[in-house]
Biopython code that builds the backbone (N, CA, C, O; Angstrom):
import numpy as np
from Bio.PDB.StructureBuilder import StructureBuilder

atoms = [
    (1, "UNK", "N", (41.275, 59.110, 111.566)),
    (1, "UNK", "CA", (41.169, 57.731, 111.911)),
    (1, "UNK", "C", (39.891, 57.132, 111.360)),
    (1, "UNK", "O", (38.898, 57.839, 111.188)),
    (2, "UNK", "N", (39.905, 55.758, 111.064)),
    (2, "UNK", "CA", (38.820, 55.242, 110.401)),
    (2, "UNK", "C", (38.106, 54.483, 111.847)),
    (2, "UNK", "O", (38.550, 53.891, 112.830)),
    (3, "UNK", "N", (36.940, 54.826, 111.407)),
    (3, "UNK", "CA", (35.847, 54.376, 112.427)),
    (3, "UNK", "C", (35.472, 52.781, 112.035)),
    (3, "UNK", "O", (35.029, 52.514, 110.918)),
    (4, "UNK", "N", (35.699, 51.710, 113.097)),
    (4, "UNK", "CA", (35.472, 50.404, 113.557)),
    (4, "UNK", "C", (34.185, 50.136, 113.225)),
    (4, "UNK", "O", (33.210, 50.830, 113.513)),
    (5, "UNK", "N", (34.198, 48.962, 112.522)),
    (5, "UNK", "CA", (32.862, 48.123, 111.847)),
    (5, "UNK", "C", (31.857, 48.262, 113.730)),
    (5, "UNK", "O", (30.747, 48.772, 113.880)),
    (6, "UNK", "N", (32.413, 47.859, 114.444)),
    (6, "UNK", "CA", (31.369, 47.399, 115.890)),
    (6, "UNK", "C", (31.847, 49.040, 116.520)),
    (6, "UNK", "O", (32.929, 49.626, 116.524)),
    (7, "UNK", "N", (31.016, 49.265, 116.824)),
    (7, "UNK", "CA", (30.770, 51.103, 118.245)),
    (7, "UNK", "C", (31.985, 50.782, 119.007)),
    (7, "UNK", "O", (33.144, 50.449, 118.756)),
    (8, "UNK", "N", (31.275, 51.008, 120.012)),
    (8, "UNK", "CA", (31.907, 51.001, 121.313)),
    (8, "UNK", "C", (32.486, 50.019, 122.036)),
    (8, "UNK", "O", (32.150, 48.892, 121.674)),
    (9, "UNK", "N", (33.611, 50.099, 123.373)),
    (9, "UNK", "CA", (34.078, 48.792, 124.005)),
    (9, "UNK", "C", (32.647, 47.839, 124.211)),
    (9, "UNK", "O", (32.618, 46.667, 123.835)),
    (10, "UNK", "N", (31.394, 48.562, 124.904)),
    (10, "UNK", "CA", (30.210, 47.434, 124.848)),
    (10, "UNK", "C", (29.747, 46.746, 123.983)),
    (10, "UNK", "O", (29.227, 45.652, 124.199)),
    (11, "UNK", "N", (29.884, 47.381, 122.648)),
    (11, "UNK", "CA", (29.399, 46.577, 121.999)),
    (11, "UNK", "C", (30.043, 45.070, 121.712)),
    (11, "UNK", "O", (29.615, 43.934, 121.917)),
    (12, "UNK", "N", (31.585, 45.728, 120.995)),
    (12, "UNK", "CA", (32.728, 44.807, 121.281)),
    (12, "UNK", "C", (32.487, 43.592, 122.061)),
    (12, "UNK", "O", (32.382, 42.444, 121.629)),
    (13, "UNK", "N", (32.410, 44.022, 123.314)),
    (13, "UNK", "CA", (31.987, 42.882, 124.563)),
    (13, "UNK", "C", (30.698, 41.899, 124.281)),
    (13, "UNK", "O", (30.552, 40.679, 124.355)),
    (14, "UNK", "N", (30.026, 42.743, 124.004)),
    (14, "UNK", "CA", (28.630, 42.136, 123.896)),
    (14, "UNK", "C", (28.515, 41.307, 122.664)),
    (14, "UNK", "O", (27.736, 40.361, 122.781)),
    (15, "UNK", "N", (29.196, 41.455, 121.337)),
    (15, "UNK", "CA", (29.850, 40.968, 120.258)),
    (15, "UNK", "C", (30.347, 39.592, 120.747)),
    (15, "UNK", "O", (29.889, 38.449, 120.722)),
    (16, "UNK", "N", (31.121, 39.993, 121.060)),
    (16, "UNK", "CA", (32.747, 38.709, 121.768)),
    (16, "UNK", "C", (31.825, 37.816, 122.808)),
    (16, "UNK", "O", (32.371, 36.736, 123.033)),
    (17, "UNK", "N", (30.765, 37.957, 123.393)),
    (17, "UNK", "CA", (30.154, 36.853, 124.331)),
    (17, "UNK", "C", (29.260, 36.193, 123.712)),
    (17, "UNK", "O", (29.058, 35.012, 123.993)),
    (18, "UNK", "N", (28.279, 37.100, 122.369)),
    (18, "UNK", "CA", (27.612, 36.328, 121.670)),
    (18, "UNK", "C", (28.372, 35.533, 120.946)),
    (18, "UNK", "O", (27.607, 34.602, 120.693)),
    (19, "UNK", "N", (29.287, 35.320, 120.497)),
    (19, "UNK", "CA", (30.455, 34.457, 119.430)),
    (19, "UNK", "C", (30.567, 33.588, 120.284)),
    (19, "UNK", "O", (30.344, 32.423, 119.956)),
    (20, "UNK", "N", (30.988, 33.942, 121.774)),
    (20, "UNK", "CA", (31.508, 32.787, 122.609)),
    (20, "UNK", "C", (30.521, 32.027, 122.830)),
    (20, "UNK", "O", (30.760, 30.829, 122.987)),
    (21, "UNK", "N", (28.787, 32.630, 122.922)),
    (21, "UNK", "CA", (27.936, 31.300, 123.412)),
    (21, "UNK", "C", (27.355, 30.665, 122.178)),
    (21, "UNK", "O", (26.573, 29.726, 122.329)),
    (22, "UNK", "N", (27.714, 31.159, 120.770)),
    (22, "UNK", "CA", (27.246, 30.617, 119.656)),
    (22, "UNK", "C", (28.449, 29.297, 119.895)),
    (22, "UNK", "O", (27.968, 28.168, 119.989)),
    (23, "UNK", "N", (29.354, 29.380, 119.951)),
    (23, "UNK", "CA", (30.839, 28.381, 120.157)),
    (23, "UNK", "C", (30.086, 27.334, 120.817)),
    (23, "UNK", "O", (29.831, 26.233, 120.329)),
    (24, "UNK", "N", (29.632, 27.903, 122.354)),
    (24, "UNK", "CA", (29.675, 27.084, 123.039)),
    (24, "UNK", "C", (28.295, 25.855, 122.597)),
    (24, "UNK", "O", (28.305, 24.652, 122.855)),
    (25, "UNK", "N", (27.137, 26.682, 121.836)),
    (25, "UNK", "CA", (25.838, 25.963, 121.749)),
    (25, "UNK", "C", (26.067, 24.703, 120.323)),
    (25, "UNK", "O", (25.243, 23.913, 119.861)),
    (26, "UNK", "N", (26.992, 24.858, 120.074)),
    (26, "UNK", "CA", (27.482, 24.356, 119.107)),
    (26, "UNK", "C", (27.708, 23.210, 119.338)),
    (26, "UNK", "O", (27.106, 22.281, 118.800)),
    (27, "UNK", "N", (29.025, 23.036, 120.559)),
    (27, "UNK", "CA", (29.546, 22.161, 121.127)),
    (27, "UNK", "C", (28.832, 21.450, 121.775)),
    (27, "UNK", "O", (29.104, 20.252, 121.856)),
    (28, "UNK", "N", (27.748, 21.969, 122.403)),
    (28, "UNK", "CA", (26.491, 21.475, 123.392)),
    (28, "UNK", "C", (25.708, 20.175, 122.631)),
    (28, "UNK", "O", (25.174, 20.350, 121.536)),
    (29, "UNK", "N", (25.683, 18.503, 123.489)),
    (29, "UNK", "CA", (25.355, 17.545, 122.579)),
    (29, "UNK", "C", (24.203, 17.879, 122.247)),
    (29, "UNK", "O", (23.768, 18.874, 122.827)),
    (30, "UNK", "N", (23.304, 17.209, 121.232)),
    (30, "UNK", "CA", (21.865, 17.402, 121.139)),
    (30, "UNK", "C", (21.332, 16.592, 121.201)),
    (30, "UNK", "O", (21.795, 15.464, 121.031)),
    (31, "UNK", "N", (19.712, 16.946, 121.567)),
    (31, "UNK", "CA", (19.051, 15.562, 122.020)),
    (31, "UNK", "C", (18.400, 14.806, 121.109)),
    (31, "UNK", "O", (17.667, 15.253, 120.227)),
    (32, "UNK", "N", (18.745, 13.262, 121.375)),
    (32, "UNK", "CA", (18.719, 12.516, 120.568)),
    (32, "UNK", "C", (17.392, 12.148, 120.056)),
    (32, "UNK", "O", (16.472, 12.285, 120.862)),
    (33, "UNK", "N", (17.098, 11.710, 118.883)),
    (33, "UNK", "CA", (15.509, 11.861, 118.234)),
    (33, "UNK", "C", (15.473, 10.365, 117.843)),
    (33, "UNK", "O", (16.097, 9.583, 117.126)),
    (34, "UNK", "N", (13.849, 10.381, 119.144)),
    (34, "UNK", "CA", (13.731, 8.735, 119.226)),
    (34, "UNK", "C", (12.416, 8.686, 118.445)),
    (34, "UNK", "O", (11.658, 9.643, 118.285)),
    (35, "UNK", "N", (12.224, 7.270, 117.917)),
    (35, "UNK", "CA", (11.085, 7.024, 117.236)),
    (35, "UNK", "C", (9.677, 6.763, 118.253)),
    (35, "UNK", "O", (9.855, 5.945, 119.156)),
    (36, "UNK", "N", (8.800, 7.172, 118.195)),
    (36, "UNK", "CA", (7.469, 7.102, 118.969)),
    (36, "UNK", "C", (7.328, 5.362, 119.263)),
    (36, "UNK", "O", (7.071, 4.830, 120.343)),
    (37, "UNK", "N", (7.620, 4.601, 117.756)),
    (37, "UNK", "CA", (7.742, 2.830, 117.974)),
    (37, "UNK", "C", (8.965, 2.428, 117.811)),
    (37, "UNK", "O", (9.563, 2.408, 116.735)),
    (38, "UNK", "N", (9.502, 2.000, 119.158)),
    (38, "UNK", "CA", (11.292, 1.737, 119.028)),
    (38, "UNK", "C", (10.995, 0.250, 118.863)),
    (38, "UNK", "O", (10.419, -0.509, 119.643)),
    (39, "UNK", "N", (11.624, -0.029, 117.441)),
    (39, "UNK", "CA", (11.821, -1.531, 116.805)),
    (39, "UNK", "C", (13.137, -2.059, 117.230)),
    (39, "UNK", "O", (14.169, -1.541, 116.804)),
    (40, "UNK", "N", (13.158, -3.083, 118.062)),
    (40, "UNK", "CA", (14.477, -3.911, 117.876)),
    (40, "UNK", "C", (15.391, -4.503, 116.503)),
    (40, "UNK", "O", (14.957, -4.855, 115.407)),
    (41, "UNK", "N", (16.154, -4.484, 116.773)),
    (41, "UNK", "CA", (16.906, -5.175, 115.713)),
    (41, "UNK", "C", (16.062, -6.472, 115.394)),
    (41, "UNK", "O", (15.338, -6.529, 114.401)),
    (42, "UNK", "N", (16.190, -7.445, 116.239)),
    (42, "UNK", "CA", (14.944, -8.797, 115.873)),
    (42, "UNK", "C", (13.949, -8.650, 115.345)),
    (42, "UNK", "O", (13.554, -9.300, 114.377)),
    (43, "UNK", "N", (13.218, -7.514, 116.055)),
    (43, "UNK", "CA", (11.435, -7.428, 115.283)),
    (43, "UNK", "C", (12.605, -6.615, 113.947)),
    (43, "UNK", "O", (12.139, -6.950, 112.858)),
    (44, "UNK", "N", (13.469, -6.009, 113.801)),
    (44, "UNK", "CA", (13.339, -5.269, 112.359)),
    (44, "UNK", "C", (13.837, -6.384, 111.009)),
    (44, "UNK", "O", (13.882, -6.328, 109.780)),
    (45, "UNK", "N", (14.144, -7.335, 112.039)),
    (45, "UNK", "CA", (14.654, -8.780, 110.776)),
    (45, "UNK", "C", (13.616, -9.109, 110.323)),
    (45, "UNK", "O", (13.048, -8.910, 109.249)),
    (46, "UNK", "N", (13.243, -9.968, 111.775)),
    (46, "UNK", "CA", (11.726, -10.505, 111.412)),
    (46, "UNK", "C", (10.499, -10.033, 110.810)),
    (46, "UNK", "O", (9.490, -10.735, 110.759)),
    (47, "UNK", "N", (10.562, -8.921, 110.377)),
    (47, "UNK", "CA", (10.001, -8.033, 109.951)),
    (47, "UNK", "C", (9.911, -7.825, 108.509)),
    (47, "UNK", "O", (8.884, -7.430, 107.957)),
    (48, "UNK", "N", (11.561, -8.238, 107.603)),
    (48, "UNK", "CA", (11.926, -8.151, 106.876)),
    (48, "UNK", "C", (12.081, -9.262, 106.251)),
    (48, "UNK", "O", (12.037, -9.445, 105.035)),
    (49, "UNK", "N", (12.354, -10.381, 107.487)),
    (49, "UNK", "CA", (11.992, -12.107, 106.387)),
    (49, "UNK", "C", (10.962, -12.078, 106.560)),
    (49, "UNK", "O", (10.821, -13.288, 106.379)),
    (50, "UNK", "N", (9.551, -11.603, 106.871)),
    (50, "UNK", "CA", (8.129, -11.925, 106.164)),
    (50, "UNK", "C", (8.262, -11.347, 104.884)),
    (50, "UNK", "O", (8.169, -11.930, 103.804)),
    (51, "UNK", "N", (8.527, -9.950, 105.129)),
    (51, "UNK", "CA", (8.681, -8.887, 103.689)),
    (51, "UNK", "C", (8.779, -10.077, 102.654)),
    (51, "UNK", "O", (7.987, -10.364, 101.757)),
    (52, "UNK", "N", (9.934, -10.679, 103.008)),
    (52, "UNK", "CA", (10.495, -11.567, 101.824)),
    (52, "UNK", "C", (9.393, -12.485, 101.626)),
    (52, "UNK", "O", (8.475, -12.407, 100.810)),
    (53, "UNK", "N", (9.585, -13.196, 102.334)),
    (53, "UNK", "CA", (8.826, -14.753, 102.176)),
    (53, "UNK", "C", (7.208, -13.877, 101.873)),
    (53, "UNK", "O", (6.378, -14.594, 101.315)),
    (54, "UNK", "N", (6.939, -13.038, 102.061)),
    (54, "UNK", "CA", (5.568, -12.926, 101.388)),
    (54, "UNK", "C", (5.680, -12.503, 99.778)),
    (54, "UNK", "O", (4.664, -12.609, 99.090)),
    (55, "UNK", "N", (7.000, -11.993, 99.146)),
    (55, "UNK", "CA", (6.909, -11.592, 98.116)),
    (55, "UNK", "C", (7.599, -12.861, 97.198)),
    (55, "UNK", "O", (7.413, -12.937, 95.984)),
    (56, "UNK", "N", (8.485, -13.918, 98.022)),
    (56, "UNK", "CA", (8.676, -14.888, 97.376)),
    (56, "UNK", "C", (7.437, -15.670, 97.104)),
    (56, "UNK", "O", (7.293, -16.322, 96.070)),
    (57, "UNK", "N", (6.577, -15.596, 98.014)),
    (57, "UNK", "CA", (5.358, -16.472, 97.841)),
    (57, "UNK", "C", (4.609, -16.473, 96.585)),
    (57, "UNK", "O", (4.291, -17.325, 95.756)),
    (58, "UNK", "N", (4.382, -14.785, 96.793)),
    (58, "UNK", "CA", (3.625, -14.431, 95.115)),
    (58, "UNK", "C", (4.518, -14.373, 94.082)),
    (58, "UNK", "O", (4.239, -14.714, 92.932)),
    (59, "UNK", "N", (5.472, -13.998, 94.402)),
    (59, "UNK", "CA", (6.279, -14.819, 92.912)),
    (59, "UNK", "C", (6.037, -16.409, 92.453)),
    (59, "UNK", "O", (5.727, -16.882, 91.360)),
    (60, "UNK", "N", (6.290, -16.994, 93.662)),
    (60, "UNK", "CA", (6.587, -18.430, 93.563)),
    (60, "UNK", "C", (4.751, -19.121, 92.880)),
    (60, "UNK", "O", (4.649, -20.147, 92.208)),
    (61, "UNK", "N", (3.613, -18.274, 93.277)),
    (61, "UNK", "CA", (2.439, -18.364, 93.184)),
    (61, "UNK", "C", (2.096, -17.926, 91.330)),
    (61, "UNK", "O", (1.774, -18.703, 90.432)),
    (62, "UNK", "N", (2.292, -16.594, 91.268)),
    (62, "UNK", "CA", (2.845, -16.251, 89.636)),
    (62, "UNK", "C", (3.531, -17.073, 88.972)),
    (62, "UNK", "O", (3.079, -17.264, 87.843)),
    (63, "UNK", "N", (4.356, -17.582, 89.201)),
    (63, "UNK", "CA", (4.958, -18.722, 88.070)),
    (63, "UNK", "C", (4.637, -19.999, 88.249)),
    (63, "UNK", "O", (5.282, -20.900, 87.714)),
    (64, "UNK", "N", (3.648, -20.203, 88.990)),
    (64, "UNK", "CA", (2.938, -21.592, 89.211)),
    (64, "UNK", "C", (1.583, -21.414, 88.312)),
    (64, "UNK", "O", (1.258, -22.285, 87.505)),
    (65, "UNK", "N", (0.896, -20.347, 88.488)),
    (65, "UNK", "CA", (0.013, -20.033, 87.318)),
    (65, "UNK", "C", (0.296, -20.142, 86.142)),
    (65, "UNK", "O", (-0.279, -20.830, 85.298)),
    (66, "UNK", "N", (1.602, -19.166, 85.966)),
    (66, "UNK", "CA", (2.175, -19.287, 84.371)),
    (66, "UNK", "C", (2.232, -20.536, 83.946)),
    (66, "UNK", "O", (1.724, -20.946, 82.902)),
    (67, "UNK", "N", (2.739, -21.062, 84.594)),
    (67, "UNK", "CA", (2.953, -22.317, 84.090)),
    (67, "UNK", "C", (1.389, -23.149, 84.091)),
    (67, "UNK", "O", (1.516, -23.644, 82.971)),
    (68, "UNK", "N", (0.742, -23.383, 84.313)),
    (68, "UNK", "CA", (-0.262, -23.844, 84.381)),
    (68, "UNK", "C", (-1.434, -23.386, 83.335)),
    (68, "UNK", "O", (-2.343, -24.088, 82.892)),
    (69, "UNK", "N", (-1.216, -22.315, 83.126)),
    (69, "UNK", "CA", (-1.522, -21.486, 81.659)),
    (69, "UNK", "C", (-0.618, -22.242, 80.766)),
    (69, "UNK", "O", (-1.070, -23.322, 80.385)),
    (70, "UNK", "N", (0.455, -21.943, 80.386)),
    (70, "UNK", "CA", (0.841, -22.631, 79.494)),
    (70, "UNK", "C", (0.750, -24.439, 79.089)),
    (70, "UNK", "O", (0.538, -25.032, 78.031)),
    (71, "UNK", "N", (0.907, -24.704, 79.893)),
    (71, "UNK", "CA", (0.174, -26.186, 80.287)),
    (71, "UNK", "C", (-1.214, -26.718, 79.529)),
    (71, "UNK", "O", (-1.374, -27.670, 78.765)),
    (72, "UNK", "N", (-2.000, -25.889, 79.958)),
    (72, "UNK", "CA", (-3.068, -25.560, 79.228)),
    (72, "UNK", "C", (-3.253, -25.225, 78.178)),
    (72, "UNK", "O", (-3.913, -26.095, 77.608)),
    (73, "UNK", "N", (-2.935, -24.021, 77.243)),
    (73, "UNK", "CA", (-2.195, -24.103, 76.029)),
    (73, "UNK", "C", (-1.787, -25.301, 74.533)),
    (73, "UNK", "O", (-2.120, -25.573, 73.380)),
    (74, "UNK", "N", (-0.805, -25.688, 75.681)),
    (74, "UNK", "CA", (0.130, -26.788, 75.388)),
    (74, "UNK", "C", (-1.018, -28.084, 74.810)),
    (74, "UNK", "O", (-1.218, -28.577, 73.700)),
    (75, "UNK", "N", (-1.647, -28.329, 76.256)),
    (75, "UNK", "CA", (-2.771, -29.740, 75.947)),
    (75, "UNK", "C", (-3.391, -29.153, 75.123)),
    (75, "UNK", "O", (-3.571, -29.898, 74.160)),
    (76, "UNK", "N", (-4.053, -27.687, 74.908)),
    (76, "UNK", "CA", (-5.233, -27.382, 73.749)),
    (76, "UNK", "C", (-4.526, -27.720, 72.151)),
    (76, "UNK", "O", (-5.066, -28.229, 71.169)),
    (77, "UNK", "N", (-2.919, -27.152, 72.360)),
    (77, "UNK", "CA", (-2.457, -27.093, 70.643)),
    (77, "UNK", "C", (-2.109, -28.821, 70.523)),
    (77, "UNK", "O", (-2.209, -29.291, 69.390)),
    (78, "UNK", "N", (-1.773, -29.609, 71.465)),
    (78, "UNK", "CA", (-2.140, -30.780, 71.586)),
    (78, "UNK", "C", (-3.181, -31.784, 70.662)),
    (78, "UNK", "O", (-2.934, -32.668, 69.842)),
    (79, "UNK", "N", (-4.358, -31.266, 71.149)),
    (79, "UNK", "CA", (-5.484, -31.834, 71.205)),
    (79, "UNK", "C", (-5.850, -31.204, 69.649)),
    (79, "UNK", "O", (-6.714, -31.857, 69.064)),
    (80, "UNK", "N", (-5.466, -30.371, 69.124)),
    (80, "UNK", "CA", (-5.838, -30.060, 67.672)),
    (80, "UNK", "C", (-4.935, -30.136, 66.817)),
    (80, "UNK", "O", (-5.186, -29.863, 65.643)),
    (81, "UNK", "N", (-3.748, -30.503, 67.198)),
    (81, "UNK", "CA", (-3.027, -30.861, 65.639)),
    (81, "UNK", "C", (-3.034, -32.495, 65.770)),
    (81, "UNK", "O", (-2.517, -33.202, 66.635)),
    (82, "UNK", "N", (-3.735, -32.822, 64.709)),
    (82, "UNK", "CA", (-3.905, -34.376, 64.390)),
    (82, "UNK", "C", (-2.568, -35.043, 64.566)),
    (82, "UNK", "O", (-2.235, -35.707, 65.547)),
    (83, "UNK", "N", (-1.701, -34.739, 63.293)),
    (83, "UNK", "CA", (-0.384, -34.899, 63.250)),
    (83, "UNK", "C", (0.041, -35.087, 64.649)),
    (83, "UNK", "O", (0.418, -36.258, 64.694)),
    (84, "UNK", "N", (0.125, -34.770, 65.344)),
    (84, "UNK", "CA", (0.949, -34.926, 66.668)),
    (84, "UNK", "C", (0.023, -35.904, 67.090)),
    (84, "UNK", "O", (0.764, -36.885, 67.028)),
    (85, "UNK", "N", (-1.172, -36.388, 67.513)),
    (85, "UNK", "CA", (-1.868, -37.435, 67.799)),
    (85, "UNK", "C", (-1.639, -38.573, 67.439)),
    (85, "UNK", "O", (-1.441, -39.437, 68.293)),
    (86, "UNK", "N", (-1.603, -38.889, 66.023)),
    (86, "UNK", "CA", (-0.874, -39.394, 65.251)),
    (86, "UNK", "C", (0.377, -40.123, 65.629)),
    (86, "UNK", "O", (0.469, -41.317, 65.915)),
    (87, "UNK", "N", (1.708, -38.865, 65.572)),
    (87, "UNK", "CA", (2.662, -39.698, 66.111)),
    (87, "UNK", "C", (2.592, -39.949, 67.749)),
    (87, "UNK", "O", (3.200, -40.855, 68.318)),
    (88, "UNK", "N", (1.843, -39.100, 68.318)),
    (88, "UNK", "CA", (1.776, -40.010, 70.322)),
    (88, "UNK", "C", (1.326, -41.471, 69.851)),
    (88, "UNK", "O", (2.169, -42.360, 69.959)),
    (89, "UNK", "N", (0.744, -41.619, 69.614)),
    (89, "UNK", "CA", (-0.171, -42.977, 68.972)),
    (89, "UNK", "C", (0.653, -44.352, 68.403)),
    (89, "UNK", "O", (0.419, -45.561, 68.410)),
    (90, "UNK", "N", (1.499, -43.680, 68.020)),
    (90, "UNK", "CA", (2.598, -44.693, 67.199)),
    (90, "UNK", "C", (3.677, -44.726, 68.352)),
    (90, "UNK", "O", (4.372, -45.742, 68.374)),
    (91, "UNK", "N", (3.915, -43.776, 69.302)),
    (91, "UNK", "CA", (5.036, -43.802, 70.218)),
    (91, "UNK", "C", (4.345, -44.620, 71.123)),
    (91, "UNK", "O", (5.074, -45.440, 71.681)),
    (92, "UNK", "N", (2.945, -44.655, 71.497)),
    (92, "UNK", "CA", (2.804, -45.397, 72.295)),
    (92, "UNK", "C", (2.897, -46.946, 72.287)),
    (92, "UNK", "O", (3.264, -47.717, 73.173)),
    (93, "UNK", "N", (2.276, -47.264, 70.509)),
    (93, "UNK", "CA", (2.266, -48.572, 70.178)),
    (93, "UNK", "C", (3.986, -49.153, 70.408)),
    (93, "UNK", "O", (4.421, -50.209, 70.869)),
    (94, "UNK", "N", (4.615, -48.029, 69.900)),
    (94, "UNK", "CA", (6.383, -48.557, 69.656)),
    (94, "UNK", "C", (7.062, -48.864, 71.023)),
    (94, "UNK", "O", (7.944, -49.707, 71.184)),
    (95, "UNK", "N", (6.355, -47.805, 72.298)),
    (95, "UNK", "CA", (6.624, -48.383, 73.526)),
    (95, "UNK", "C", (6.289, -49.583, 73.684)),
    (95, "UNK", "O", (7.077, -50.525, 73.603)),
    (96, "UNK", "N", (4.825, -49.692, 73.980)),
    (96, "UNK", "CA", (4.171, -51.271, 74.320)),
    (96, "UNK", "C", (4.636, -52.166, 73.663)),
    (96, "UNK", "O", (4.590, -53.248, 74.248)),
    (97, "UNK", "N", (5.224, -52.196, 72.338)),
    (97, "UNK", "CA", (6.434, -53.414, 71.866)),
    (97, "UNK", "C", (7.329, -53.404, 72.071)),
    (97, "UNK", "O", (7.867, -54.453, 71.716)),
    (98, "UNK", "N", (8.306, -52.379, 72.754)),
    (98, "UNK", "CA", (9.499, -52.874, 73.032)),
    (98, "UNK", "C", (9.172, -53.073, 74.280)),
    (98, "UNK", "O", (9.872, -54.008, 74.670)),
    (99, "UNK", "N", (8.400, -52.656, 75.236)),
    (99, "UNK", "CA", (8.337, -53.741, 76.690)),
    (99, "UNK", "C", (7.739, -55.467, 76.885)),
    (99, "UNK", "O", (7.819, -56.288, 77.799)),
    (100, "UNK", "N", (6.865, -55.470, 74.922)),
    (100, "UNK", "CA", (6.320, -56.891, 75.288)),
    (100, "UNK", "C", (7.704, -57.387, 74.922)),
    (100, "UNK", "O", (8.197, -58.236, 75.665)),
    (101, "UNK", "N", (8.429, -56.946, 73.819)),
    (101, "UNK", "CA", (9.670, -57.867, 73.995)),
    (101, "UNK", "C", (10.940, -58.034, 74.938)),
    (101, "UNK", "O", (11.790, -58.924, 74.903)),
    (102, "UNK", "N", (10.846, -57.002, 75.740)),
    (102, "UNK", "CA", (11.871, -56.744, 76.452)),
    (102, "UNK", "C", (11.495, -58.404, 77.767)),
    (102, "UNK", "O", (12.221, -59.306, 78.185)),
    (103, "UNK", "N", (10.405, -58.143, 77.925)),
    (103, "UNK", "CA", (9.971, -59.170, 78.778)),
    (103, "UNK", "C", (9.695, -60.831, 78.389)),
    (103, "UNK", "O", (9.614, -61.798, 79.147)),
    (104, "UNK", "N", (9.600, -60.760, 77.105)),
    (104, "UNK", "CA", (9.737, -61.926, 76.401)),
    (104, "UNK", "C", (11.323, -62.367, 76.549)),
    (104, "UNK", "O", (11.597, -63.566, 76.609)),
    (105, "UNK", "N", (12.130, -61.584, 76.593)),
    (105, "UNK", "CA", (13.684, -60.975, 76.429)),
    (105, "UNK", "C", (13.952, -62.068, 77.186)),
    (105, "UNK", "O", (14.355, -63.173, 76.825)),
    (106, "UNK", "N", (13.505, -61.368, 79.048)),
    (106, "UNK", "CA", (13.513, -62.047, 80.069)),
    (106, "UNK", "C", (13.353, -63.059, 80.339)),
    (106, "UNK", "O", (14.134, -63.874, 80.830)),
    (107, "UNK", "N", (11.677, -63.203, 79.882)),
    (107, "UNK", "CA", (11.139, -64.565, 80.439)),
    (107, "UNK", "C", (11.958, -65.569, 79.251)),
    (107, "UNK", "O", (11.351, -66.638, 79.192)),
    (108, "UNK", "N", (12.867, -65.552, 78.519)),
    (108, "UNK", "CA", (13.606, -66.649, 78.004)),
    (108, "UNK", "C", (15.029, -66.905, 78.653)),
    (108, "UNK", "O", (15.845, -67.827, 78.646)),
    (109, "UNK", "N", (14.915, -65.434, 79.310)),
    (109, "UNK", "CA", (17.223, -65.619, 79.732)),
    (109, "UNK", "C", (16.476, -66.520, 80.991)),
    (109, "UNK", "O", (17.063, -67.574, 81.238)),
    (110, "UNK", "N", (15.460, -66.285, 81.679)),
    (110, "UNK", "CA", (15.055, -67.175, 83.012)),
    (110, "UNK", "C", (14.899, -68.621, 82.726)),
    (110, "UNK", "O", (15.413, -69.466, 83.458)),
    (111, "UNK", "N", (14.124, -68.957, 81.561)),
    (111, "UNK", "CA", (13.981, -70.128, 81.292)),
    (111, "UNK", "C", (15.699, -70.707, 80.976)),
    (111, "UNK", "O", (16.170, -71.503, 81.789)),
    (112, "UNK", "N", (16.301, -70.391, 80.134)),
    (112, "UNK", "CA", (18.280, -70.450, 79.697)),
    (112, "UNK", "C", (18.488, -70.454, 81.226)),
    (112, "UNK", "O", (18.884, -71.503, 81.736)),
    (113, "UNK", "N", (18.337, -69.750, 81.734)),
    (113, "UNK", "CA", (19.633, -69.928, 83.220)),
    (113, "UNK", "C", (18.938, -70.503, 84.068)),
    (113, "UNK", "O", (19.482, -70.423, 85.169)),
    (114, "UNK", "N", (17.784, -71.169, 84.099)),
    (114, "UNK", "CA", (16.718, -72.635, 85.186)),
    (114, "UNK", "C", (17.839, -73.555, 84.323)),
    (114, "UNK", "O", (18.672, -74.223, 84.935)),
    (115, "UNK", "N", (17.795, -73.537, 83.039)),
    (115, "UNK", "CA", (18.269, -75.278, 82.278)),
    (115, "UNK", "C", (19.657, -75.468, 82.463)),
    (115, "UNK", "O", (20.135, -76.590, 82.295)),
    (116, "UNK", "N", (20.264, -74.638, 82.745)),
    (116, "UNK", "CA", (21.909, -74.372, 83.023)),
    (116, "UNK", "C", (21.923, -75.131, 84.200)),
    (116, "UNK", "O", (22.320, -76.296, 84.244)),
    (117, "UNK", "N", (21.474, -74.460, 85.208)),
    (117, "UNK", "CA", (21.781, -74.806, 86.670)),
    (117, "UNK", "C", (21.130, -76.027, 86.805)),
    (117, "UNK", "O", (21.159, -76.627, 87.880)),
]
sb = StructureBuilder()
sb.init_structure("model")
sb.init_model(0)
sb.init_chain("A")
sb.init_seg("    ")
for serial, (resi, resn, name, xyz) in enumerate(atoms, 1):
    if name == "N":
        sb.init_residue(resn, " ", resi, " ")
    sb.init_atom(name, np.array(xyz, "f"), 0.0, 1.0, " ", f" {name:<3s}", serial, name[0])
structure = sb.get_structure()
């Protein structure tokens, strides 16, 4: 006869109860693992729209610079190409005549529609 992996009926037994309380520790709930700082749902929002709104800020702060750099820039390459001075200069004169006539325009349809009536 071939001799059994486990000895004796005790061991057997003693076998068969450790299986049964490994089963049972298994089944046994476990205790639940709480955080030392229990955050609410609210504080964990509110928590998370600062997150935001502080990183929208410095974004929103970064591209207000950028831009303001470039801006800067802009007026310097401005201010040194003649040529472009030049034509602002002529756009401005070409504005200020079409508003002196636009108003000349006027002040004649007013005088035409006093002599009408």
């Amino acid at each position: 006869m071939r001799e059994s992996k486990i000895g004796g009926f005790s061991e057997r037994l003693s076998a068969q109860a450790d299986a049964r309380k490994a089963l049972l520790a298994k089944m046994k709930p476990k205790p639940t693992v709480r955080p030392a700082e229990f955050e609410t749902s609210a504080q964990k929002k509110a928590r998370e729209l600062e997150e935001v709104r502080a990183r929208r800020a410095a974004e929103k702060e970064e591209a207000r610079r950028r831009a303001e750099e470039a801006e800067a820039a802009r007026q310097l390459a401005m201010e040194n190409d003649e040529q472009l001075q030049l034509e602002l200069k002529r756009q401005e004169r070409k504005d200020r005549k079409a508003a002196a006539k636009a108003e000349a325009r006027a002040k004649r349809e007013a005088k035409s529609a006093a002599r009408r009536s």
